[in-house]
N, C-alpha and C positions, 0 to 999 in steps of 0.2 A: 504494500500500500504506500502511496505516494502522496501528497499532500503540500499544497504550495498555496502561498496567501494567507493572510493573518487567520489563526485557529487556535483553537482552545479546548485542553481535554484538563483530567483530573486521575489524579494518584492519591488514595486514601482523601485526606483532607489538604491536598494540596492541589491549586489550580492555577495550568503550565498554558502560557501564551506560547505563540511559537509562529514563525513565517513562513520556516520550512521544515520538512517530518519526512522520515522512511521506516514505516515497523511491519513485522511479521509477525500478522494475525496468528498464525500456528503456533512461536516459538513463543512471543509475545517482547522479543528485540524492537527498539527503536531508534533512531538518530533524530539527533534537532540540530544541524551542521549552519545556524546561527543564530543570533543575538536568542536567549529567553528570558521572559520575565516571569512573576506570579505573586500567588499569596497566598499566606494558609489561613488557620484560623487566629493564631495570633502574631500574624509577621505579613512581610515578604523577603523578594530574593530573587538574584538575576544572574545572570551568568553568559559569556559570549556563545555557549553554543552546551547540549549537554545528549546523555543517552541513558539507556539503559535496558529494563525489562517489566513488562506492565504485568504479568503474570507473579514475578515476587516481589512488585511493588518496591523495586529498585530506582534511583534516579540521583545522576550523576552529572555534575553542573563544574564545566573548564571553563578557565580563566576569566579572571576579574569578578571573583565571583564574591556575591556580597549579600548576606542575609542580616535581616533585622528585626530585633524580636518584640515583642510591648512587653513594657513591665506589667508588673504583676502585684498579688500579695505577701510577703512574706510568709515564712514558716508558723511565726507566732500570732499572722492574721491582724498585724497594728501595723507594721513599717510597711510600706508600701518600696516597691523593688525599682532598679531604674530598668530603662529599657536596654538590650543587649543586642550592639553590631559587631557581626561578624566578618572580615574578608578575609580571603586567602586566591591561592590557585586552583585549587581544585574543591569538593567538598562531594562527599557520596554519602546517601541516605539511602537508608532501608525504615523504609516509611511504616511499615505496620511495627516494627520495634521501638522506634523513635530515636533512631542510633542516628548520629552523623558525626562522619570521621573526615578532619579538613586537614590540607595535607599544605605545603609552599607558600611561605611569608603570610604565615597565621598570624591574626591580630584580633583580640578581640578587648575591644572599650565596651565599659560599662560605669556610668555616670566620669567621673576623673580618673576610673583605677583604667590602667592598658597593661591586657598581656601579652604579649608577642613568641613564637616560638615555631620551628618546622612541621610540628604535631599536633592535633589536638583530638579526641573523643571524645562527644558528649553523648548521654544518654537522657535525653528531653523527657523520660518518664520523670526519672530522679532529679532531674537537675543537676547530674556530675558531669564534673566535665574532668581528663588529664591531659594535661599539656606535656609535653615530654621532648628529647633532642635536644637541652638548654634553651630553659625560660628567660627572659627578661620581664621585668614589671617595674612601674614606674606609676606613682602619684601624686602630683604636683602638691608642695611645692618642692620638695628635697627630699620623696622618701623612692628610695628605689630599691632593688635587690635582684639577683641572678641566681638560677638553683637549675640543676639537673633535670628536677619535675614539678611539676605545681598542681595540685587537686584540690579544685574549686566549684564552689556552687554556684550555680546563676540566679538561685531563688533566695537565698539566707544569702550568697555573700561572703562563706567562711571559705578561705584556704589555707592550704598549706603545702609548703616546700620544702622539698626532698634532696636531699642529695649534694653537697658542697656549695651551702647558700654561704652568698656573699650579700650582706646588706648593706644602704644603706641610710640611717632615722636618726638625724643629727638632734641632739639634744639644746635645748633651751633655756638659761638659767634663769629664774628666779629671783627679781628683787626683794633684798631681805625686808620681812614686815617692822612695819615703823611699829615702837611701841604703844598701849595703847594713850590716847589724846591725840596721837599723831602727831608727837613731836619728833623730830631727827634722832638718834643716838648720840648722846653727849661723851666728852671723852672722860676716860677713866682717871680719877684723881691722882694726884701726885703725893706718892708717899715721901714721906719726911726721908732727905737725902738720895731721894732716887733721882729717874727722870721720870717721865711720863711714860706710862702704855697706853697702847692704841689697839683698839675692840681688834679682833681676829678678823682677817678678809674674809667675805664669803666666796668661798671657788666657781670659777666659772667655766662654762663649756666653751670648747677653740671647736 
């Protein structure tokens, strides 16, 4: 079957615009050899050209490929979650599991935090995602870190990193508290035949 001119079918809960289509009814193979777009139920996501299998509900989306997800509720049903964009190179989904494995300058931002790395699996029942192949993460203004693997939720938010993390979350010092009236610290009196001392600095972060 051959297929030319703007069209549109559907994979589970995902619906694939498309210009151009080649699939076999029997096998249930198809190509979409340019530009596709779409959207599920709580996203979209495009891709220059994609393929797969409509019988295992396969679908596999090459380059510039960019999905976007709506936030959501969190776990504990008060924090509300930010929305989550995904790009990379490639990105294949097995749509009735809720698997998707992205593979070539993986990035994924969600509100200020970005993670970046060659790998990533998410499983969209649970919300795990692993990133792996040497992570990067970064969250403005100066906190960053690099780890071997990172296993992070897209719904809670929590991660964690694996494997020869390097961070780094410069610390901040604190001005010491006035006493209270809020007057300055006066200096320490002078003992008969001394000199004077002076209050202990308080240490600060370089």
């Amino acid at each position: 079957m051959v297929s030319t001119g703007p069209a549109q079918t559907r994979f589970g809960d995902l619906t694939v615009n498309f210009s151009e289509g080649e699939g076999n009814l029997k096998t249930g193979d198809f190509v979409m050899p340019s530009a596709v777009t779409g959207h599920s139920t709580d996203g979209t996501f495009r891709g220059d050209r994609a393929f797969g299998n409509s019988k295992r509900d396969e679908f596999t989306l090459i380059g510039h490929v960019m999905v976007h997800k709506l936030g959501g509720v969190s776990k504990d049903g008060k924090k509300p979650t930010e929305p989550v964009t995904l790009t990379c190179d490639k990105l294949e989904i097995q749509n009735k599991k809720k698997i998707y494995v992205a593979s070539g300058n993986v990035k994924v931002v969600q509100g200020d935090k970005t993670l970046t790395a060659p790998l990533m699996r998410l499983n969209d029942m649970t919300h795990d995602a692993a990133l792996t192949g040497g992570v990067h993460a970064e969250q403005p203004p100066d906190r960053t870190f690099d780890s071997a693997e990172v296993l992070y939720n897209t719904k809670s938010e929590d991660f964690k990193a694996l494997g020869g993390v390097q961070a780094t979350f410069p610390l901040k010092s604190s001005p010491t508290p006035a006493p209270p009236g809020g007057n300055a610290a006066s200096p320490s009196p002078v003992p008969k035949g001394g000199k004077p001392t002076s209050p202990v600095p308080t240490p600060s972060a370089t």
